[in-house]
N, C-alpha and C positions, 0 to 999 in steps of 0.2 A: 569485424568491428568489436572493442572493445563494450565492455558496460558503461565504462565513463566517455567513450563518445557517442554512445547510444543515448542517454542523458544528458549529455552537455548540449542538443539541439534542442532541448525544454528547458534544461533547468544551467543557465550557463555557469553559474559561480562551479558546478562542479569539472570545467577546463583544469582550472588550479590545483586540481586536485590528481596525484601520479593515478596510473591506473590500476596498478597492485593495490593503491591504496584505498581506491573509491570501493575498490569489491570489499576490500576486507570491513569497510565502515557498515557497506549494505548490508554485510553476513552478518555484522554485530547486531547490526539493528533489527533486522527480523530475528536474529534468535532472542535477544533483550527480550521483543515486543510477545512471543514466541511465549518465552516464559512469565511474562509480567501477565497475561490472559489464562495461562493454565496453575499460578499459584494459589492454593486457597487462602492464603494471608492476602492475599490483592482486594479490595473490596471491587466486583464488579463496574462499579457505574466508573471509578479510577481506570477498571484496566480498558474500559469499551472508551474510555474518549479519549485513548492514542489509536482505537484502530481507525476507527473514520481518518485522522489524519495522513498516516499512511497510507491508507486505499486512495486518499486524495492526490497523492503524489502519483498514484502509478497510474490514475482515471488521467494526471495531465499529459501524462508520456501517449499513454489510446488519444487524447481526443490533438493532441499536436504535436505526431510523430508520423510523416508522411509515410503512407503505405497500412497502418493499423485500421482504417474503416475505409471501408465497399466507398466508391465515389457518389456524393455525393448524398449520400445518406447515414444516419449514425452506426449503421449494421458493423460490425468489426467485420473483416478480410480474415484470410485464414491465420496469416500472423497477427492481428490483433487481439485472437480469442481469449489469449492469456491475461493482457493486459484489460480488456474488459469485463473480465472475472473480479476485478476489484471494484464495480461497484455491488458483488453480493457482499466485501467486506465491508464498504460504507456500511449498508443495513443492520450487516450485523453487530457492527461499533455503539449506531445510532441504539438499535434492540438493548445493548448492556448500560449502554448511558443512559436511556430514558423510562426504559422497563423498569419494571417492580422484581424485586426479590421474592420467589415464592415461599422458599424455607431460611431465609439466612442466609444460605450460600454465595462464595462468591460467582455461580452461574447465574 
């Protein structure tokens, strides 16, 4: 199974999308997101409110992609453990967005 039809059973608009191509957009966009969190010209509370967004996207593949959580409870399955690892990045998106600067820096 491809990535884009691992995806296209959540998120359909990505069907249209070839499958060479749908990785290659992913690749960009986590290295973008990648580097836009570790520059220090990024002011932190900018870089931390694209990560919740993207953690949002991979928490909707865990909670409606048949097979990713234990039945009948939210516990992830053994292949789900990956994708349930994005809500410690919600947290820590929400931490950069809402947090205080202790020195200036963009952490």
């Amino acid at each position: 199974m491809s990535v884009r039809d691992f995806t296209a059973g959540t998120y359909p608009v990505v069907k249209s999308i070839e499958p060479a191509q749908s990785v290659k957009a992913v690749s960009a966009g986590e290295i973008t997101l990648g580097t836009i969190l570790l520059a220090p010209f990024v002011p932190g509370r900018l870089a931390g409110a694209r990560l919740p967004a993207y953690a949002a996207a991979l928490l909707g593949l865990y909670v409606k992609t048949t097979g990713m959580r234990r039945p009948g409870t939210p516990s992830p399955s053994k292949d789900g453990i990956a994708l349930a690892k994005g809500s410690w990045l919600v947290g820590i998106g929400l931490a950069r967005l809402f947090g205080q600067a202790s020195d200036g820096g963009s952490l």
